[in-house]
C-alpha atoms as a printed R data frame, in Angstrom:
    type eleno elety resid chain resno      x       y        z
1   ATOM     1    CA   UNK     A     1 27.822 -64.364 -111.865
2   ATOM     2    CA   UNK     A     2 26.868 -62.136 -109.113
3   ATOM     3    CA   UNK     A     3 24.703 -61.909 -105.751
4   ATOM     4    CA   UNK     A     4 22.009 -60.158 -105.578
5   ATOM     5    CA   UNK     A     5 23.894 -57.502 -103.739
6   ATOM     6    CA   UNK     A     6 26.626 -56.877 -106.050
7   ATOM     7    CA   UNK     A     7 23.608 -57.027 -108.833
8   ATOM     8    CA   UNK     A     8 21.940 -53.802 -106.703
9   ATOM     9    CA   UNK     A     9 25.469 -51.905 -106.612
10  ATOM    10    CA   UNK     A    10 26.379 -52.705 -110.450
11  ATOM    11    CA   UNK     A    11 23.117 -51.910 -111.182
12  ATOM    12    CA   UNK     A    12 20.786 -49.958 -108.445
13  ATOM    13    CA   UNK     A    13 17.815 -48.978 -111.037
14  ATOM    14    CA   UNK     A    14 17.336 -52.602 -112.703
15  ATOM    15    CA   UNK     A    15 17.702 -53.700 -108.792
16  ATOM    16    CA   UNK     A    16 15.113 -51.822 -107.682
17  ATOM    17    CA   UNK     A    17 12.558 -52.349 -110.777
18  ATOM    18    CA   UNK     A    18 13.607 -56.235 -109.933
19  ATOM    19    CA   UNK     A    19 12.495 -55.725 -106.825
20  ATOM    20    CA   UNK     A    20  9.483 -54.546 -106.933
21  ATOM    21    CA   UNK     A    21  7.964 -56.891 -109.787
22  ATOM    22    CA   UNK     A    22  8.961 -59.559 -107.434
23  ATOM    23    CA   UNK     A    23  7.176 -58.184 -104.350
24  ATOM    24    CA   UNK     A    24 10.516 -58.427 -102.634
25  ATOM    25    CA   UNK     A    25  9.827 -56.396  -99.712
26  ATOM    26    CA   UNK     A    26  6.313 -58.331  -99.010
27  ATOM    27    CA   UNK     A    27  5.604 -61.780  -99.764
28  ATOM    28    CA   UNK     A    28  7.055 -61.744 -103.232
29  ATOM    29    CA   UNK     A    29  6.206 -64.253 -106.081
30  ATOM    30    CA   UNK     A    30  7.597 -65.100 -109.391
31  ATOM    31    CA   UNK     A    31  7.732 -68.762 -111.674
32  ATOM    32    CA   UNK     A    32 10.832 -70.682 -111.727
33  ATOM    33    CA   UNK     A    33 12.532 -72.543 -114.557
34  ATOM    34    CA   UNK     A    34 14.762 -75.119 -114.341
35  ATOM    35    CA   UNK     A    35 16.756 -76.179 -117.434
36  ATOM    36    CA   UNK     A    36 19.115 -79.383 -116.847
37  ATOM    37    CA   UNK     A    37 20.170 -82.467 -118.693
38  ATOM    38    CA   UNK     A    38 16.850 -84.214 -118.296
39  ATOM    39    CA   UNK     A    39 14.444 -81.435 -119.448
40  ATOM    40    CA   UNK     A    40 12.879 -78.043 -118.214
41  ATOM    41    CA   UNK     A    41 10.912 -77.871 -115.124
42  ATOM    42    CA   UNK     A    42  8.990 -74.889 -113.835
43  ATOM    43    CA   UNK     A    43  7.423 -73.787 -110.461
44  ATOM    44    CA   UNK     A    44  5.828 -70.653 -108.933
45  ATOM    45    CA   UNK     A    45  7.789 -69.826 -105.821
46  ATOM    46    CA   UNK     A    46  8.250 -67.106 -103.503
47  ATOM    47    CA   UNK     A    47 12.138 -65.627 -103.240
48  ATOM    48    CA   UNK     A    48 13.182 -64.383 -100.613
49  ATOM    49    CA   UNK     A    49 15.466 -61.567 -100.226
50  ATOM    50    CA   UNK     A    50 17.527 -62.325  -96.737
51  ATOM    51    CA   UNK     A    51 20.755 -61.083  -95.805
52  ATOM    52    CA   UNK     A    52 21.925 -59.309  -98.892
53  ATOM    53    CA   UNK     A    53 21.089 -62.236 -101.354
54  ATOM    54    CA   UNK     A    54 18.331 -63.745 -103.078
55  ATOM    55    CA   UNK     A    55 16.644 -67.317 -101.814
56  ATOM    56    CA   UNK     A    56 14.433 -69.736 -103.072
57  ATOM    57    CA   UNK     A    57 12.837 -72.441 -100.834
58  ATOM    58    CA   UNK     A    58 12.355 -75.308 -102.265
59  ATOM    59    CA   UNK     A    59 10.769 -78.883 -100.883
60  ATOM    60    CA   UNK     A    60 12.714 -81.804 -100.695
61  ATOM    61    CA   UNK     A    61 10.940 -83.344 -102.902
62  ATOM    62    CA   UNK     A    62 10.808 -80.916 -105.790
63  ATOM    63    CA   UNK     A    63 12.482 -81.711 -109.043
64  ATOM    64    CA   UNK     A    64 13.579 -78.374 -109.525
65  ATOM    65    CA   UNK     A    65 15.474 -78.678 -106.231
66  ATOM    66    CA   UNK     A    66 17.577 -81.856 -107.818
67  ATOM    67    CA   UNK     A    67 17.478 -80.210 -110.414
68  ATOM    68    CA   UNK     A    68 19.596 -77.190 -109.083
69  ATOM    69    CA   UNK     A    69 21.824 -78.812 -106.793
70  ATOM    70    CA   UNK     A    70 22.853 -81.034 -109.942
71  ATOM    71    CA   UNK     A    71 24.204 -77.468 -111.553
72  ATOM    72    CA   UNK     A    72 20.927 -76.451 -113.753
73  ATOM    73    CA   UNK     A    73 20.662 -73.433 -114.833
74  ATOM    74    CA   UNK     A    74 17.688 -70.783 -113.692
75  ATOM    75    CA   UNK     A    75 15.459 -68.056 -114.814
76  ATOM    76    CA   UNK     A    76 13.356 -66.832 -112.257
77  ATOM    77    CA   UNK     A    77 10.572 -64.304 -114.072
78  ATOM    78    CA   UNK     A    78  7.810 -62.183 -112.391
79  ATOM    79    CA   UNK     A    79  5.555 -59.391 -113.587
80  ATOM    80    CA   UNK     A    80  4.374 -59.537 -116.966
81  ATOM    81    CA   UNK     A    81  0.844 -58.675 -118.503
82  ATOM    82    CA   UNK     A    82  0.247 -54.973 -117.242
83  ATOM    83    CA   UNK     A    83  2.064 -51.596 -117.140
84  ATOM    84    CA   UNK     A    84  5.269 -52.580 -114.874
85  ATOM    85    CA   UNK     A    85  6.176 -55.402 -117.657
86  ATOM    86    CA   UNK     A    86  8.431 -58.483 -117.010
87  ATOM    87    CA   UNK     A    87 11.967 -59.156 -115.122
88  ATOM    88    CA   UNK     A    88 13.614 -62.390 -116.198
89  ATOM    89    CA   UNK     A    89 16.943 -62.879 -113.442
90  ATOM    90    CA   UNK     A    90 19.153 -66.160 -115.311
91  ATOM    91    CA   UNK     A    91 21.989 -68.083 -113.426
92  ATOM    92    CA   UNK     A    92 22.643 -70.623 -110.983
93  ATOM    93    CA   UNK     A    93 21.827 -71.476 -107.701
94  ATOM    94    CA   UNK     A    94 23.773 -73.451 -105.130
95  ATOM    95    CA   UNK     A    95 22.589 -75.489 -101.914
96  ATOM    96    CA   UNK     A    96 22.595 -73.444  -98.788
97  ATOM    97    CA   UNK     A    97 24.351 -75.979  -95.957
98  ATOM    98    CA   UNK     A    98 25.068 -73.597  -93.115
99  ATOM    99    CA   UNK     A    99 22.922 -74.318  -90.605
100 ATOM   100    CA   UNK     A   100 22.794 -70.352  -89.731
101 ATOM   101    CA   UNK     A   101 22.657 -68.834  -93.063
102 ATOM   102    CA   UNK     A   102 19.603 -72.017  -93.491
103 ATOM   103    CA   UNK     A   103 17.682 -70.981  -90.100
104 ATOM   104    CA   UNK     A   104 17.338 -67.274  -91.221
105 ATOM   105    CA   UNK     A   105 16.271 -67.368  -94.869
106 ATOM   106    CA   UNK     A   106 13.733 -70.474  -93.799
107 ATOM   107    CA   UNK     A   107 12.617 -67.306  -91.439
108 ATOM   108    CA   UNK     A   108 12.093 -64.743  -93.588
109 ATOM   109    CA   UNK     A   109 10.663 -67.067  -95.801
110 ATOM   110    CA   UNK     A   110  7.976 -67.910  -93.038
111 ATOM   111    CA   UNK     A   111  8.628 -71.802  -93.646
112 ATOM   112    CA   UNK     A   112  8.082 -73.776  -90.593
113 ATOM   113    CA   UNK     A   113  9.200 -76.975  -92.430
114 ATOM   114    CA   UNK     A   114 13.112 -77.806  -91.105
115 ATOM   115    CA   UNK     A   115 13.131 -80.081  -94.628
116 ATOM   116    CA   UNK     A   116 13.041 -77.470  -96.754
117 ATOM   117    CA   UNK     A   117 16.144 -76.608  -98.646
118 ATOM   118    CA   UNK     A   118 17.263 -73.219  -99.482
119 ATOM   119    CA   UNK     A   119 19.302 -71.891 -102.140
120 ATOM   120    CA   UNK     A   120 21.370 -69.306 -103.211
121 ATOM   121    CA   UNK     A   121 20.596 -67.452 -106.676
122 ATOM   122    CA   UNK     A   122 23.598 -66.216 -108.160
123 ATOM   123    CA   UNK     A   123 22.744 -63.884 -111.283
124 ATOM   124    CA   UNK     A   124 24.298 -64.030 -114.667
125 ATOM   125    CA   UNK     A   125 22.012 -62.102 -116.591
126 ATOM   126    CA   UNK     A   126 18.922 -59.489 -115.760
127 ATOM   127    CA   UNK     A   127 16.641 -58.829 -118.529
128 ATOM   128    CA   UNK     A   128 13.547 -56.483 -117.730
129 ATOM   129    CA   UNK     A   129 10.875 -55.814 -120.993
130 ATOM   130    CA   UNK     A   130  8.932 -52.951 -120.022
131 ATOM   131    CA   UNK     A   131  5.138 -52.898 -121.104
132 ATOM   132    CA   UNK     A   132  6.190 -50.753 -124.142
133 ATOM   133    CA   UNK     A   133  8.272 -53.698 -125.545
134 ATOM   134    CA   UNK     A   134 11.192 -51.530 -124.983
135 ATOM   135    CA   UNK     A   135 14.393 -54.515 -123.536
136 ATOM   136    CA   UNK     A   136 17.286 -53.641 -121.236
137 ATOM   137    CA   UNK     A   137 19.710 -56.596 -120.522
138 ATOM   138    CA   UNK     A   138 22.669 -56.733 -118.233
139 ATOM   139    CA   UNK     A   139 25.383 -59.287 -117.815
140 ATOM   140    CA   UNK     A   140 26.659 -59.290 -114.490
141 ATOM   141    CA   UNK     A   141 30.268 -59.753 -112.654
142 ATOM   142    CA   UNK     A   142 31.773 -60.376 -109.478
């Protein structure tokens, strides 16, 4: 597993292909799956790229969030459908509790709601599929 940063240094052009089909530098969007011991579970969210790592915000309520903070795994996918083709980022994500780290992702992320509960991704696998068909994959390390 691996942040996002160490994803970008291992690998600086999947990073930045990532990156863009995710709208990363605006107000990015992409569908989450969740995949735990009670089923799979999916949601569009908005990451957030804050501090060198990668975010999602997540109501309290959300299955997906229970999901994830009992261990589930992820794939978080965007693009797909036109000439950029599709970016499929797999791992884990754990439960951001520091109230600092908390207050600045929940303000990148624009969310005015102090219930909201972040989470770190970390990244196991990147997969992009360009619009060609053509596949690159990556495992990633620490």
């Amino acid at each position: 597993m691996a942040t996002w940063n160490e994803f970008a240094a291992q690998e600086p052009d999947l990073a930045a292909t990532a990156r863009r089909l995710f709208g990363l530098d605006a107000r990015g969007a992409g569908r989450l799956e969740v995949v735990g011991g009670d089923g799979m579970r999916n949601r569009s969210v908005a990451p957030v790229l804050a501090a060198d790592n990668l975010y999602l915000v997540l109501p309290p309520d959300a299955d997906e969030a229970g999901a994830l903070m009992g261990g589930a795994a992820l794939a978080l996918q965007a693009g797909g459908g036109d000439a950029s083709g599709e970016v499929v980022l797999a791992g884990t994500a754990g439960l951001i509790v520091y109230a600092y780290e908390r207050e600045a992702v929940l303000r990148a992320a624009g969310s005015t709601d102090a219930e909201d509960l972040v989470f770190r991704l970390d990244l196991g696998e990147v997969t992009h599929t360009a619009a060609d068909g053509s596949r690159e994959s990556r495992s990633l390390r620490r």
